[in-house]
C-alpha positions as a Markdown table, in Angstrom:
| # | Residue | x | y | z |
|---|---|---|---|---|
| 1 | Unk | -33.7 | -21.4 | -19.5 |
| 2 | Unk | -33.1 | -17.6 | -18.8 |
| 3 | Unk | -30.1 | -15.9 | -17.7 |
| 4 | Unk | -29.2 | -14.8 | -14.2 |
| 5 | Unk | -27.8 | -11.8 | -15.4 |
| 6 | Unk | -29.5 | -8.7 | -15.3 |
| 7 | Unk | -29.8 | -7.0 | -18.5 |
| 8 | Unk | -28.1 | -3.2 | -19.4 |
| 9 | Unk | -31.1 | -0.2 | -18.9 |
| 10 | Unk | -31.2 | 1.0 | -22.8 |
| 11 | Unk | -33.6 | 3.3 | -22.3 |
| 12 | Unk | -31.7 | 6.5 | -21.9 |
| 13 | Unk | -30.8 | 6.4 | -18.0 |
| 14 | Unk | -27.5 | 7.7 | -16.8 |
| 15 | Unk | -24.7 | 5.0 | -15.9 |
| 16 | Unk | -25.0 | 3.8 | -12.9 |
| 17 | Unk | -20.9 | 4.5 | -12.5 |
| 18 | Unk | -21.7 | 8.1 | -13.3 |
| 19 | Unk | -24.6 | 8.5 | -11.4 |
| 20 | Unk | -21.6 | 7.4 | -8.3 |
| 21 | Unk | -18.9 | 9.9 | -9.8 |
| 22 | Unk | -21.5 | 12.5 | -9.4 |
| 23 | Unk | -22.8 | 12.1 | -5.9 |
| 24 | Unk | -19.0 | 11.4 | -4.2 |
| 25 | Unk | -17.7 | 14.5 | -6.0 |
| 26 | Unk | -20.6 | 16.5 | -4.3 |
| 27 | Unk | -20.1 | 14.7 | -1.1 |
| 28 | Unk | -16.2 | 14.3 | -1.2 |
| 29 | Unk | -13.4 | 16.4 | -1.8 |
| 30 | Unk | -10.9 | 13.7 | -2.5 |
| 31 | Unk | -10.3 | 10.7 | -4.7 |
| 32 | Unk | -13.1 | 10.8 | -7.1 |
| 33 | Unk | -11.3 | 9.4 | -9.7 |
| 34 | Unk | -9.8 | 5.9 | -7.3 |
| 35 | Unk | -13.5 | 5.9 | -6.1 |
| 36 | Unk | -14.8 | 5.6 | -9.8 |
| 37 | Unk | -12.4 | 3.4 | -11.3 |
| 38 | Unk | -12.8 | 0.7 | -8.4 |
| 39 | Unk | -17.2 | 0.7 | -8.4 |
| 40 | Unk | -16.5 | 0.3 | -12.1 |
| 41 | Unk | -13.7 | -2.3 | -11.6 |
| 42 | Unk | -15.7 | -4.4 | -9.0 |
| 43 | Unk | -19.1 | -4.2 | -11.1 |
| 44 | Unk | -17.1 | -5.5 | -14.0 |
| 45 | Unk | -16.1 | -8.2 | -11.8 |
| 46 | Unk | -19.2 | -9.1 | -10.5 |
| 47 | Unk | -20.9 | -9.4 | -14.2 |
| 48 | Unk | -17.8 | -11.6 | -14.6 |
| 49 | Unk | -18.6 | -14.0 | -12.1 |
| 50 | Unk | -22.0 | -14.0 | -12.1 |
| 51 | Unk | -21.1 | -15.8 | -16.1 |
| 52 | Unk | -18.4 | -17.7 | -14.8 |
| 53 | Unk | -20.3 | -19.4 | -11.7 |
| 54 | Unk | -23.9 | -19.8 | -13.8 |
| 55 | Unk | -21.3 | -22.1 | -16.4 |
| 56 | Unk | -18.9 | -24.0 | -13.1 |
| 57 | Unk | -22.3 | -24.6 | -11.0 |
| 58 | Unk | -23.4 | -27.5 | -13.9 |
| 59 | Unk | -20.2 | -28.8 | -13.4 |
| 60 | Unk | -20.3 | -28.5 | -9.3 |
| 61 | Unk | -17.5 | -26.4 | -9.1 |
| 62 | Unk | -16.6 | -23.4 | -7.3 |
| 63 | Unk | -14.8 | -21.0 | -8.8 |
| 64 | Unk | -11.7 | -21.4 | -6.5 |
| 65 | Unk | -12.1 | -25.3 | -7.5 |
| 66 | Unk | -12.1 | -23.9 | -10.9 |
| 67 | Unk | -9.2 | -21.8 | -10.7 |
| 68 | Unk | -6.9 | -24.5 | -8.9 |
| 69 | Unk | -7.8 | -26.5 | -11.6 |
| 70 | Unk | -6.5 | -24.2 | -14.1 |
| 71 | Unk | -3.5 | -23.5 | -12.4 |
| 72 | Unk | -2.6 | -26.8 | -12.0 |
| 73 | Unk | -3.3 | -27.6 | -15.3 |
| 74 | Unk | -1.3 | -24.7 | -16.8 |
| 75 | Unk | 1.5 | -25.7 | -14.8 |
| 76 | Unk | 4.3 | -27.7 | -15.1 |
| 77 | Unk | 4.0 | -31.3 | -14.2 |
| 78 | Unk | 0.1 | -30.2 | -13.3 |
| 79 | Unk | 1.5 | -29.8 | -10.1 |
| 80 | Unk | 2.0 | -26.9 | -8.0 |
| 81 | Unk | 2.5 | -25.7 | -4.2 |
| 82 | Unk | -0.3 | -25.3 | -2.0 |
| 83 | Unk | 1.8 | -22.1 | -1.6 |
| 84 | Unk | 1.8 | -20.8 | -5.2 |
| 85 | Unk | -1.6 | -21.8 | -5.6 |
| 86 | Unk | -2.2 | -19.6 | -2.4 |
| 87 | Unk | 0.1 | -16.6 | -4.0 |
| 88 | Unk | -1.3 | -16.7 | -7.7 |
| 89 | Unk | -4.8 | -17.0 | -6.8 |
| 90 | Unk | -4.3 | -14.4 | -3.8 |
| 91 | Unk | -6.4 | -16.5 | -1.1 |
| 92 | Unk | -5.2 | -17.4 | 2.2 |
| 93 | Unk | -3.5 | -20.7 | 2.3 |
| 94 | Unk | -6.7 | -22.0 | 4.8 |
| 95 | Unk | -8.7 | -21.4 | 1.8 |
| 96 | Unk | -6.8 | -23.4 | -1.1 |
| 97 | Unk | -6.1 | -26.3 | 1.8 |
| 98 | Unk | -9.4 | -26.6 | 2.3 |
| 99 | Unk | -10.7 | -26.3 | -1.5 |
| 100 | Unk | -8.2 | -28.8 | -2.2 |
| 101 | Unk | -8.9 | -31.2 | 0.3 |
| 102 | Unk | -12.6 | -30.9 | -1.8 |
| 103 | Unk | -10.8 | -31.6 | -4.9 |
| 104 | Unk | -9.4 | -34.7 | -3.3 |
| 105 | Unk | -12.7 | -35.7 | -2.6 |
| 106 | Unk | -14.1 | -35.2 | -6.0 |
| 107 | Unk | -11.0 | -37.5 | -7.1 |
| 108 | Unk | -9.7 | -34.6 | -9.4 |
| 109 | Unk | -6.5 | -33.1 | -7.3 |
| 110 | Unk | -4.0 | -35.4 | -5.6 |
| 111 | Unk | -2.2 | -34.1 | -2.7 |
| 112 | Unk | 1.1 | -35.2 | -1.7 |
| 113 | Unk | 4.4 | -34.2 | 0.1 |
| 114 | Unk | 7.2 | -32.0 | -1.7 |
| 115 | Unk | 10.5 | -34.9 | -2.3 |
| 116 | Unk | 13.3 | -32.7 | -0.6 |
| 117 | Unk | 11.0 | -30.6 | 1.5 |
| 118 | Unk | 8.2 | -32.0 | 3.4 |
| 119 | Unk | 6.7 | -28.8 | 4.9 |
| 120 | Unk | 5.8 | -28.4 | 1.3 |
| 121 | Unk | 2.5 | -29.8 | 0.1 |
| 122 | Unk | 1.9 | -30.6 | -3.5 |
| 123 | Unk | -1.3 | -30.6 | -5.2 |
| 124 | Unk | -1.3 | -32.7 | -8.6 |
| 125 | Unk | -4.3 | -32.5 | -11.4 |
| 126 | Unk | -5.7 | -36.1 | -11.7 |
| 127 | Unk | -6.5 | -37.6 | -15.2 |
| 128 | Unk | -10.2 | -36.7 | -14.1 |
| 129 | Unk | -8.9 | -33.5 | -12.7 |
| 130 | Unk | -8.1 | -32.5 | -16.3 |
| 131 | Unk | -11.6 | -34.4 | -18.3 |
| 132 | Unk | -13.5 | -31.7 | -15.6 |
| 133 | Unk | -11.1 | -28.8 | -16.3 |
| 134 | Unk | -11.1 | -29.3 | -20.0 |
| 135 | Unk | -15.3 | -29.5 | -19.7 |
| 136 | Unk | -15.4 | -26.0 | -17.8 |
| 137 | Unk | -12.5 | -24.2 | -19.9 |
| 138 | Unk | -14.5 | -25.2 | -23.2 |
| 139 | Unk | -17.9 | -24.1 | -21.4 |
| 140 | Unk | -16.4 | -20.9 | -20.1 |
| 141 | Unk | -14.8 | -20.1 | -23.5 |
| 142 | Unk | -18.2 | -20.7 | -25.3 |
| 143 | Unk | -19.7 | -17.9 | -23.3 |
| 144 | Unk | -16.4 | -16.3 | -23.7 |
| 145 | Unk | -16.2 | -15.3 | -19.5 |
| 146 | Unk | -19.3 | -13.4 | -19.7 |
| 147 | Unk | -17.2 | -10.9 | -22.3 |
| 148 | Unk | -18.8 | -12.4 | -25.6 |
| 149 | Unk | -19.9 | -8.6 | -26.3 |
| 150 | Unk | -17.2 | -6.9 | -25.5 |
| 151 | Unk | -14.6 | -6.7 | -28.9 |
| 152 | Unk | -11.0 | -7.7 | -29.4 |
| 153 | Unk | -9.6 | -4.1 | -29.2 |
| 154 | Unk | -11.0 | -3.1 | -26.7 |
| 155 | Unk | -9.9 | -6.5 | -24.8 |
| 156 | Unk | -6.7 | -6.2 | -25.3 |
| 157 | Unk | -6.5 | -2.5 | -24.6 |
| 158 | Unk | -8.0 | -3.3 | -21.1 |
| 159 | Unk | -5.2 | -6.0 | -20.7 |
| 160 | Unk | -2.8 | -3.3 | -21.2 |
| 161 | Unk | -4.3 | -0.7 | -19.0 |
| 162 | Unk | -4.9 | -3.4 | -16.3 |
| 163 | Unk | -1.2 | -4.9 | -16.3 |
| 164 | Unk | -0.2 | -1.1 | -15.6 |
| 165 | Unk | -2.4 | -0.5 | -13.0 |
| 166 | Unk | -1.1 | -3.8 | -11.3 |
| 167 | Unk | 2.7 | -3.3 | -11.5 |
| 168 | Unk | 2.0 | 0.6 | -10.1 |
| 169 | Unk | -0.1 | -1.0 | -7.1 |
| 170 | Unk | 2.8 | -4.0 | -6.8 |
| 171 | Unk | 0.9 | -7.3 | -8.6 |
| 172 | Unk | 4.5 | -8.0 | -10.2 |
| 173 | Unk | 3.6 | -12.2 | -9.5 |
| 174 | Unk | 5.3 | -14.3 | -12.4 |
| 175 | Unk | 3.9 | -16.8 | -13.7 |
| 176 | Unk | 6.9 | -19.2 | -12.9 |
């Protein structure tokens, strides 16, 4: 089977991020450097996805499936609000209702009301929830999240540099 990703030109030609940097500086006189950083943040991204869906699509799952999954399964109980779900996963709440009412379906997420507060819905990881979540964590973590050829340092670095970025544009979100 071959990939879906594209493979990186090697034959010399320019960046495609540079090539961008270029052409806005001789068309704009004003945040080059915001400009750059986001193309080169959202291709990133993309080559991200692109490796996470190719692994979640053998296991039907979207990657906000995927993602609830996790969250649930990282949290306490395995249960969490449809509101944090909403907040940590920065969807609108329309979206994680609905991808949990999927989740439902597929028998892997059970919904219920909060005990002392039943405006509040709850969304608990089923026993199969968590066999299906287990299967895409250890297929995602084989391909390492489409950053198998990127190296430790320079991982960790970008986690650094990344968790600055968000606390100066206001991503403080705990993880509680």
């Amino acid at each position: 089977m071959t990939s879906d990703l594209p493979t990186p030109a090697d034959d010399g030609r320019r960046d495609v991020i540079d090539w961008m940097r270029t052409e806005w500086a001789e068309h704009r006189d004003s945040a080059e450097l915001e400009f750059v950083t986001t193309m080169a943040l959202l291709r990133t991204h993309q080559w991200v996805v692109r490796a996470m869906d190719q692994e979640l699509r053998s296991l039907r799952l979207s990657r906000n499936a995927y993602l609830i999954l996790t969250s649930l399964q990282l949290s306490e109980g395995h249960t969490r609000t449809l509101g944090k779900l909403s907040k940590y996963l920065m969807v609108h709440p329309t979206t994680v209702s609905m991808a949990v009412d999927q989740l439902v379906k597929a028998g892997l997420v059970e919904r219920r009301a909060h005990t002392t507060d039943r405006r509040t819905v709850l969304a608990t990881l089923t026993p199969a929830g968590t066999t299906v979540v287990e299967e895409a964590n250890d297929r995602l973590a084989a391909v390492r999240f489409g950053l198998a050829s990127v190296d430790t340092e320079t991982l960790e670095s970008l986690i650094a540099q990344l968790q600055l970025v968000r606390g100066a544009v206001g991503d403080v979100e705990t993880g509680l």
